[in-house]
N, C-alpha and C positions, 0 to 999 in steps of 0.2 A: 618813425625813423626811416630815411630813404634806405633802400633796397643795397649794398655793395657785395656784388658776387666773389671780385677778390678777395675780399676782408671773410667773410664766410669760410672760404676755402683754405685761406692762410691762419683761421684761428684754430682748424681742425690739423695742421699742421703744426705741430708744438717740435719743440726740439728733440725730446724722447720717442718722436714717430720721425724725424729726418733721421734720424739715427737707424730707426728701426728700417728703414727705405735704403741709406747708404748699405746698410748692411746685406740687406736682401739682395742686393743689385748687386754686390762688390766694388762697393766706388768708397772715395775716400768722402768723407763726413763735410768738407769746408768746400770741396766741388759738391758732392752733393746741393747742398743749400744754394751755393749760387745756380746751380742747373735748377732748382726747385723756384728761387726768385723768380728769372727767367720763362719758366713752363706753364706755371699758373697764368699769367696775363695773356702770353700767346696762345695759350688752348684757346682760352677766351675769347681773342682775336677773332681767331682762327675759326670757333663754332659761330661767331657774330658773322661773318663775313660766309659761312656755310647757309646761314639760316636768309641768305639773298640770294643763293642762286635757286635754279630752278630742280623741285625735290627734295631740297634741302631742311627746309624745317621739319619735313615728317620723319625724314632720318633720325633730325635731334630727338624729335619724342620719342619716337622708337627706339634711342637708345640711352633716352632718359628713364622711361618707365623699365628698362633692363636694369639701372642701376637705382634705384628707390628702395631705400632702408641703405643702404652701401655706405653710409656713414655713420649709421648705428652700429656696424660692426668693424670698422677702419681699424680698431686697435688688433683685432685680428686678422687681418689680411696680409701682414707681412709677416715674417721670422718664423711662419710656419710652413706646410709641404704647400700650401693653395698659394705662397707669394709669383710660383712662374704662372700659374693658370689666371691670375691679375691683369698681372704687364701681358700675356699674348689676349686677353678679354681687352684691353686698352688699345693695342696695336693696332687689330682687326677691328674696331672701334673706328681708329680713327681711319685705318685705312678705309671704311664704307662711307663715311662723311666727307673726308679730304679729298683721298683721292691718293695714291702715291706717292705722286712727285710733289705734292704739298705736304704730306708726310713727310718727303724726306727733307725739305728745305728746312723745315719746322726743327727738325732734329739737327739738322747743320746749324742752324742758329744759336740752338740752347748749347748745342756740344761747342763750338768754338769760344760762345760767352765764356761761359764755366769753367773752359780747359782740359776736360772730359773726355772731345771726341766727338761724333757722329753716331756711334753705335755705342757710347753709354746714355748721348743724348737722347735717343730716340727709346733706349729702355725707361728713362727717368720718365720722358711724357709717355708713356705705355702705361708705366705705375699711375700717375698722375689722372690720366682722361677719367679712368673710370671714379676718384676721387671729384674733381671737377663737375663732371655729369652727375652726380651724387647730390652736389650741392643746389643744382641747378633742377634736380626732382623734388631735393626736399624744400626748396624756395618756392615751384608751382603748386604744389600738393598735389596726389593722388587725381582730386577733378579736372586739374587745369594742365596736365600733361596734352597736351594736342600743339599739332605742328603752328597753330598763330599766335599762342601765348606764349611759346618760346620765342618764338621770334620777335615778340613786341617787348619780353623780358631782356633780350641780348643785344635789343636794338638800344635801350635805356641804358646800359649800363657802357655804353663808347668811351665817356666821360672816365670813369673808374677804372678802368683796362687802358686806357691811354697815359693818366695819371701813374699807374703801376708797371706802365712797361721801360725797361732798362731800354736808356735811347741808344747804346752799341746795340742790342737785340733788334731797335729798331731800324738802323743801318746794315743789320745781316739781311732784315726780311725785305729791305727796298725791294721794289720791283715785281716781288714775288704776287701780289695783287691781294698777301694773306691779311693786311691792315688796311684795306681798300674802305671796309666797311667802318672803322673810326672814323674815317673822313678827318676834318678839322680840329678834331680831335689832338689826333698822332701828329698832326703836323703843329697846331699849338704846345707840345707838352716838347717838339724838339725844340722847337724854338727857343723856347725858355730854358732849355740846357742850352745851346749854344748861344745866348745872349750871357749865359751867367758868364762863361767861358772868355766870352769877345771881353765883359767889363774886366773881371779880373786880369788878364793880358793887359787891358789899356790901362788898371793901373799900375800893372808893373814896368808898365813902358814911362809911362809918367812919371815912378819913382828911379830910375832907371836917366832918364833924360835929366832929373832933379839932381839926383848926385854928381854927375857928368860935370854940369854948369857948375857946380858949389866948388867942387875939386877944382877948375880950373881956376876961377875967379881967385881961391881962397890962396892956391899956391905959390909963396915966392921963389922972383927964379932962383936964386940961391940955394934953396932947399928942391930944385927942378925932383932929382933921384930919392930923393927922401917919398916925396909925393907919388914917385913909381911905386914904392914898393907898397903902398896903398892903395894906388889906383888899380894893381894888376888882379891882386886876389878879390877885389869889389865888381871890376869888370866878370870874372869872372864867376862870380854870385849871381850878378844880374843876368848871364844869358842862362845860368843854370834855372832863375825862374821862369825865362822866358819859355824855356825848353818847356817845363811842368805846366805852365798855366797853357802854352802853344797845344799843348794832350787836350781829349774829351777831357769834361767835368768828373766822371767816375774814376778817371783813371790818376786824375791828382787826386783824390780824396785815398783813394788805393795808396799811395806814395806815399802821402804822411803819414798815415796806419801803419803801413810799415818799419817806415823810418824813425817814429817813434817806439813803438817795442808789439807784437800782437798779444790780444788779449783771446787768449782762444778757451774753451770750455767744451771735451768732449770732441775734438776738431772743429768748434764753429769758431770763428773769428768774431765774439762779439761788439768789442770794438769797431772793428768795422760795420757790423751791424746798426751801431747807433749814429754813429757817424753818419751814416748813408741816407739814414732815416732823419737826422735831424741836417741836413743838406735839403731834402727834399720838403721837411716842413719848410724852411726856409721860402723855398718858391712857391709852395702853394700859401704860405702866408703872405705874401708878396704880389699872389693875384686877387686878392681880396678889394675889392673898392665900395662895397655897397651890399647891402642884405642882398642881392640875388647872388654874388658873385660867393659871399658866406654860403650859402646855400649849396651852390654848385661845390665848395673846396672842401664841404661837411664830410662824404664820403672819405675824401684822402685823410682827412685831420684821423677819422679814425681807423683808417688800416692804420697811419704811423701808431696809433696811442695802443693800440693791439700787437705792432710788434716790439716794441718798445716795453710792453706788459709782459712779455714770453722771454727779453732781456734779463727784465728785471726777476724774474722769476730765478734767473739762474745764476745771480751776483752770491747768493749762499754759497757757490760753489766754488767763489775768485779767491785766493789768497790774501791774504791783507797788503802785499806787494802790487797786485794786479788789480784791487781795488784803486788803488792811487794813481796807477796808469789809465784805468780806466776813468778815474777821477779828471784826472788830465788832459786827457782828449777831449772830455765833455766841458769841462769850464771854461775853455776859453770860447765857446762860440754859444754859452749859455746870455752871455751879458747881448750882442747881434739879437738870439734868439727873443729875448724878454723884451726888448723894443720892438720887435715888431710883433709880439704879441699885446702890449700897448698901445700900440698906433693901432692895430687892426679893430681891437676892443673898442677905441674909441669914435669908429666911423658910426654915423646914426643907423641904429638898424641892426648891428652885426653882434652883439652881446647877445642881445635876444637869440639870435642862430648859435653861435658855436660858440658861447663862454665856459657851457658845463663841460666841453670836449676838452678846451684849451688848461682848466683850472683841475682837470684830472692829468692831462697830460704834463703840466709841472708838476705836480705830487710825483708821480714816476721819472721824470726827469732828475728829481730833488732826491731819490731814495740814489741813484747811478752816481751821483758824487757826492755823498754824503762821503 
């Protein structure tokens, strides 16, 4: 099974340790988690892009083989006295790697995504670095810590860190040089958020121009004021989608979450959880044409079926109110999702790759709106 350093990282992240993190920090539990989305991929990033310049790989091993075993003991590093001596071991971590002022972008990033801050941001990737470099020792082993295997490890995974990074996050880090090393990566996975964006607009431009024409064709002049008082509250719908669909892609999926009812557990917004994650299967089901391209989308298919698992884990917790809600949310975009699990299944070649990922990930889907 290919190698995914986020999926790794985010499965040692269960919801009773963002908890145990929000708490340690003093942050609220549902920033938390989106600061946690956010931090994982751009650590990542961020040690990808460390491990090209010049110096840089021997840092990571040195401050890989500093964190080896550090995830055999994660369940205690937090909620006890050693949680500050953690986050300043991460800080100084990255401040030797980064650099400062990439520190502090890094923190600007996560803290605006989230809502946070700057200075809760830069404590969450403090918490986080030395979690991340944990995983990233125990993925080399003990032999293989030396500054080229890291870097041939971080260089592999552009693809899986590009896939998992929130495209607002990657609009905070423009410029900053900290996603230089994704390469083609980061800029195919924005693309595809803002293509999803451009379509959904144009079809509400299209349904939008359709009613327009019907209304006027259909109205006689007789009835001219009857036809106001339906054309007004209609116009009025239609720039209201425009408004929504005219937003980033997360930030409509955000709106309906809301406007619908949240489904929260412990302060995480699960609902949006799945929602988010079954938007993104979406597209990478979508970039599927051929066994290599299954191949390439294998990594993502299974971080979603792994968050989607830590979900489902915590549906015993919902009400039988909030089950229906969350039932809700998920069914309408279950019938989209099963055709293009369909069509993908059927290209030659791609069953063989990713069928067992796809036929676990509906069992877990199926238990969310049951």
């Amino acid at each position: 099974m290919a190698t995914n350093l986020v999926s790794i990282v985010m499965n040692f992240l269960t919801p009773d340790m963002i908890g145990r993190i929000a708490s340690a920090l003093g942050l609220g539990r549902n920033g938390t988690s989106s600061a946690i989305e956010a931090a994982v991929p751009t650590l990542l990033a961020a040690f990808a892009s460390a491990a090209t310049s010049p110096g840089g790989p021997q840092k990571l091993a040195d401050a890989a083989k500093q964190e080896t075993g550090t995830l055999d003991k994660l369940a205690g590093m937090f909620g006890t006295a050693s949680q500050t001596s953690v986050t300043e071991r991460g800080s100084q971590m990255l401040a030797s790697i980064l650099g400062v002022r990439d520190q502090t972008a890094l923190a600007d990033a996560v803290g605006k995504y989230s809502g946070l801050g700057s200075a809760a941001g830069g404590s969450v990737l403090g918490a986080l670095a030395p979690v991340v470099m944990g995983a990233i020792a125990r993925q080399q082993g003990p032999r293989a810590l030396d500054a080229g295997n890291i870097a041939s490890l971080l260089a592999s995974q552009k693809d899986n860190i590009a896939a998992a990074l929130p495209s607002g996050v990657g609009k905070l880090l423009g410029g900053t040089g900290l996603l230089d090393a994704l390469g083609d990566a980061a800029k195919r996975t924005a693309a595809a958020g803002g293509e999803t964006t451009r379509a959904a607009a144009a079809s509400v431009a299209r349904t939008i121009d359709d009613t327009r024409r019907s209304g006027v064709v259909a109205a006689p002049a007789s009835a001219s004021m009857n036809w106001l008082f339906w054309a007004i509250p209609a116009v009025a719908i239609a720039a209201l989608l425009v408004y929504l669909f005219g937003r980033p892609t997360e930030q409509v999926v955000q709106q309906g979450v809301s406007a619908v009812q949240s489904v929260t557990v412990g302060g995480l917004d699960i609902g949006k959880q799945v929602t988010d994650n079954i938007s993104s299967l979406s597209t990478t089901l979508g970039s599927i044409t051929d066994a290599a391209s299954a191949q390439a989308a294998l990594p993502r298919l299974q971080t979603a079926t792994a968050q989607i698992d830590r979900v489902s884990g915590m549906v015993g917790q919902l009400s039988d109110g909030q089950r229906k809600v969350l039932a809700g949310l998920i069914n309408p975009m279950m019938s989209t999702l099963n055709q293009l699990f369909d069509k993908v299944l059927a290209i030659p070649g791609v069953a063989e790759v990713i069928k067992p990922t796809i036929d676990t990930l509906k069992v877990k889907l199926a238990t969310l709106t049951a």
